[in-house]
C-alpha positions as CSV (number, residue, x, y, z in Angstrom):
1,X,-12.5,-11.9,-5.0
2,X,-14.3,-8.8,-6.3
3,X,-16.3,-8.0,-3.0
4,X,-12.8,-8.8,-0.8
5,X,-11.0,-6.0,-3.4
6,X,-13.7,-3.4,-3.6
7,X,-13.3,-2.6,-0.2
8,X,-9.6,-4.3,0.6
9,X,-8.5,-1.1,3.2
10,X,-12.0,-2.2,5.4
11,X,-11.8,-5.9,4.9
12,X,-8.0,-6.4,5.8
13,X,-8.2,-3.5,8.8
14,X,-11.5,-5.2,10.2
15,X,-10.1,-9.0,9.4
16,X,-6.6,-10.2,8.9
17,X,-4.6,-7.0,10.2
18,X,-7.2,-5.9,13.0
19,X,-4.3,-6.9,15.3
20,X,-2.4,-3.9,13.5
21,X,-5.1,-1.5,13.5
22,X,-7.2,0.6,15.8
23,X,-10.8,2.4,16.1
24,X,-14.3,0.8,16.3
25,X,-17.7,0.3,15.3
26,X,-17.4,0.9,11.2
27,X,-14.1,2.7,10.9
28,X,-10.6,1.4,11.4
29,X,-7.1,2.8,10.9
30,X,-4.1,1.0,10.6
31,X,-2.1,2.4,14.1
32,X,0.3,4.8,14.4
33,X,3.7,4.2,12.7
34,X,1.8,1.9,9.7
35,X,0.8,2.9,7.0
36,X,-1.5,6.1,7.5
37,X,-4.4,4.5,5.6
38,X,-8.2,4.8,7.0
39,X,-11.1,1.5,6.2
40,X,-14.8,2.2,6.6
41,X,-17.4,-0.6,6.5
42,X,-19.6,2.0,4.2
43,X,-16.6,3.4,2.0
44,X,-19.1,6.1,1.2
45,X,-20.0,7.3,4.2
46,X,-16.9,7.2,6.4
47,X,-17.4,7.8,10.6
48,X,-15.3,10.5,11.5
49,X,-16.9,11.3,14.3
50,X,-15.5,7.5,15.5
51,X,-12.4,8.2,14.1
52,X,-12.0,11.4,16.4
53,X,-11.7,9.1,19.0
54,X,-8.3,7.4,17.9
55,X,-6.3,10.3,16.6
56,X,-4.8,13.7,16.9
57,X,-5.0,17.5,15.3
58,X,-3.1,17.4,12.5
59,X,-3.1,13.6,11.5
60,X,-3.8,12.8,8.0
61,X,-4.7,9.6,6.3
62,X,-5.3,7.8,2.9
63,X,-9.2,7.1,2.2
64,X,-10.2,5.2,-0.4
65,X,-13.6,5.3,-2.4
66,X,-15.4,8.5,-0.5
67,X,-16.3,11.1,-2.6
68,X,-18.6,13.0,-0.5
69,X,-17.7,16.5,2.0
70,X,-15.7,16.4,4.9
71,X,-17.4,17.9,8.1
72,X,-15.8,20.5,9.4
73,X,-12.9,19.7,11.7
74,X,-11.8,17.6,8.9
75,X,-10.3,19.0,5.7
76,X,-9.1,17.5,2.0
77,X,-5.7,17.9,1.6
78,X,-5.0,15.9,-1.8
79,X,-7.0,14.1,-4.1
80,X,-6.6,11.7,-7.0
81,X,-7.9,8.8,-8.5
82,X,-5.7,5.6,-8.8
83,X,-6.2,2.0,-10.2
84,X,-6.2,-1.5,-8.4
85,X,-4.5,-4.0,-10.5
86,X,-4.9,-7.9,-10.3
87,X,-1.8,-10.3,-11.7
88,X,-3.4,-12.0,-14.4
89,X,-0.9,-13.7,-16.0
90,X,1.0,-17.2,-15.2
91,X,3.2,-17.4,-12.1
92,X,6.9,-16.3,-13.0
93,X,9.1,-19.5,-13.9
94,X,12.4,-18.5,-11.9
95,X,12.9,-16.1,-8.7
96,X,14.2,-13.1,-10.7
97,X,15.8,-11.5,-7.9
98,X,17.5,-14.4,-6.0
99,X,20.1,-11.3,-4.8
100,X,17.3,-9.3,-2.9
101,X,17.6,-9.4,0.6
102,X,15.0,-9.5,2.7
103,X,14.8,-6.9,5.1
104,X,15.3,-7.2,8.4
105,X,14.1,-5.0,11.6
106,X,16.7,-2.7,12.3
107,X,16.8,-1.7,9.0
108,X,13.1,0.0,9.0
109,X,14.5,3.4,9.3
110,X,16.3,3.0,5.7
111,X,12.8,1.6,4.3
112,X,11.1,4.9,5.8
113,X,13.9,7.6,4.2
114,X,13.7,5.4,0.6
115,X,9.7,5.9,0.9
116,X,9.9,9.5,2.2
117,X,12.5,10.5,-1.1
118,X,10.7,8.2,-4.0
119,X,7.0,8.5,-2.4
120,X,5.7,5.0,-3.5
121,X,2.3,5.6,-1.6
122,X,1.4,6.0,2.0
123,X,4.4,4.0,4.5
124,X,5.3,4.1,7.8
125,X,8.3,2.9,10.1
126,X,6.6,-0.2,10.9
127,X,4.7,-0.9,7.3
128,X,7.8,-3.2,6.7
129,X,6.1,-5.8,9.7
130,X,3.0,-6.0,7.5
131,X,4.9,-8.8,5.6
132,X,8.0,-9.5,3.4
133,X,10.3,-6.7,2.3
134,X,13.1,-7.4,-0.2
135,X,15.4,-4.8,-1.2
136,X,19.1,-4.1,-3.1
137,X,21.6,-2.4,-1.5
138,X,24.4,-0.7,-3.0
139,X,27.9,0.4,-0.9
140,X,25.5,-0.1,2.4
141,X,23.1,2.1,1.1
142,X,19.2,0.8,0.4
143,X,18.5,1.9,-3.1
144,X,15.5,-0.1,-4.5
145,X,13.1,-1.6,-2.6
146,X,9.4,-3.6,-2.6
147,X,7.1,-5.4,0.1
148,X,3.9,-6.6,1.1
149,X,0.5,-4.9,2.5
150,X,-2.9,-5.2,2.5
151,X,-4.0,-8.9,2.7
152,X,-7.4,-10.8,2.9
153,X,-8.8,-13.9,1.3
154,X,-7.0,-14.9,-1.1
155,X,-5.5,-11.6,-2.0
156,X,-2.0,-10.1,-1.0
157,X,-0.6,-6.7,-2.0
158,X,2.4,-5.7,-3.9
159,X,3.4,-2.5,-2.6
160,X,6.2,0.5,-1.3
161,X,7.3,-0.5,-4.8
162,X,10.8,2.4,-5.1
163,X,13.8,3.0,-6.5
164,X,15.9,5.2,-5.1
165,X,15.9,8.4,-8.7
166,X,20.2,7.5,-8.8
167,X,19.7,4.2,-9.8
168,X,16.8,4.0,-12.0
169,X,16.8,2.4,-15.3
170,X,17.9,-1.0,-13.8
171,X,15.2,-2.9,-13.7
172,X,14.9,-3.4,-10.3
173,X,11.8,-3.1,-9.6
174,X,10.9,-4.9,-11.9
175,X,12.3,-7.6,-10.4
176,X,11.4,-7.2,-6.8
177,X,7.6,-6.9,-8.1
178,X,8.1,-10.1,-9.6
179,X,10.0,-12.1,-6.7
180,X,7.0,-11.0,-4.4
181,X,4.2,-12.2,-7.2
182,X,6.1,-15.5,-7.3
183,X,6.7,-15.7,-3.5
184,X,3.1,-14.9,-3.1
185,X,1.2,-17.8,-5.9
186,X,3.7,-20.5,-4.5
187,X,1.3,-19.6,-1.1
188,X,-1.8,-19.9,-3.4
189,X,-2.7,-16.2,-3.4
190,X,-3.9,-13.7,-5.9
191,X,-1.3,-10.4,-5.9
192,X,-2.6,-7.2,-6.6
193,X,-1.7,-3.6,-6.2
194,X,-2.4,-0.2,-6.2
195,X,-1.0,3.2,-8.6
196,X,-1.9,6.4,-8.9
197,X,-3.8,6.8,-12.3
198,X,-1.5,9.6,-13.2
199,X,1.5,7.3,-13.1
200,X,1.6,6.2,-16.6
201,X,5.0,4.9,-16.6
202,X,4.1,2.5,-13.4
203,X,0.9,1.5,-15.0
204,X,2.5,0.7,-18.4
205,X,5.3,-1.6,-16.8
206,X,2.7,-3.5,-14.3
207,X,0.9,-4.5,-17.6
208,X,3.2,-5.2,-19.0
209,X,4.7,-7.9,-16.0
210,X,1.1,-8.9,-16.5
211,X,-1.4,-7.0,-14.2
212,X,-4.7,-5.5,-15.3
213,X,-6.7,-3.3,-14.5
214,X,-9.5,-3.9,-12.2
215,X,-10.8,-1.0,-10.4
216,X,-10.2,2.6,-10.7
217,X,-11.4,4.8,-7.6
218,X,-11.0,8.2,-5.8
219,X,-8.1,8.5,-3.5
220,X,-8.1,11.6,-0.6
221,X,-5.9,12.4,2.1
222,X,-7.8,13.6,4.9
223,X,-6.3,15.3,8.0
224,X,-7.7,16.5,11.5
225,X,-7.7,20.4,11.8
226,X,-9.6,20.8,14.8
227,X,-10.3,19.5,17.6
């Protein structure tokens, strides 16, 4: 498991969700309108010069691991460090959120503005086709929200984990993280996930629910300035 998780963003965009992604040779991004995340074979040495070839001025994308200097038609634009976490804890006894609904297609555009206002990590319009996405709606509105993402082996990822800042304090996600862990070790795989180191709060609760802490690595967004 720990080789798969080291480097998950290369291993699921070169293996399980290649169908999903695009580039070639040691780089691969997830296409456009997924997730705007970037997997090298060498996490340490990423090949922008390949990844010229499949995107625009201006793009920007989540690397994972690479620490080094950008060349110069690329540029840093934000930088942290965040953890990957492993469930380590029995499989919850009871769905806790029997009143999610799964989301459907035509209801990608809601996923997007929830992501875009609460900022649960990198999401596109079509991230919700990477897997299951259960949400709770309140008077038509999507308020809370939480899905699946990276995948390969045995592994599956909890993630665009968000509640909508008016309805906080529910419990909600709570409970949509733990549907999904359930959901995912009746199909015999391992959940995991990612947060920002900074996020104490996050971090504290996904203990808590009974995640640990495996891994924590540098995080950049890198966008295209020139051409």
């Amino acid at each position: 498991m720990s080789a798969l998780l080291d480097n998950i963003m290369w291993n699921c965009l070169s293996g399980p969700h290649a169908k999903f992604a695009a580039g070639s040779g040691d780089v691969r991004r997830y296409a456009p309108g997924f997730s705007p995340i970037v997997g090298c074979r060498d996490p340490q040495r990423p090949d922008f010069a390949a990844l010229t070839n499949y995107c625009s001025v201006g793009d920007s994308f989540y690397v994972d691991i690479w620490s080094g200097t950008p060349p110069a038609d690329w540029q840093i634009t934000r930088e942290a460090t965040m953890f990957k976490m492993v469930w380590d804890a029995a499989m919850p006894s009871q769905d806790p959120a029997p009143d999610a609904a799964l989301l459907r297609p035509e209801q990608a555009g809601e996923a997007l503005e929830l992501a875009k206002l609460t900022n649960p990590g990198p999401f596109g319009i079509r991230t919700p086709e990477l897997g299951e996405y259960f949400g709770y709606f309140e008077d038509g509105r999507l308020i809370a929200m939480a899905g699946e993402r990276l995948c390969v082996g045995d592994l599956h990822e909890v993630s665009g984990i968000c509640t909508h800042p008016d309805y906080q304090g529910r419990g909600l996600a709570k409970k949509l993280t733990l549907k999904l862990v359930r959901r995912q070790m009746q199909r015999g795989k391992t959940p995991f996930l990612h947060v920002m180191s900074h996020n104490t709060s996050a971090r504290a609760l996904y203990e808590k629910l009974g995640f640990r802490n495996y891994r924590e690595t540098v995080v950049r967004v890198v966008t295209r300035v020139r051409p």
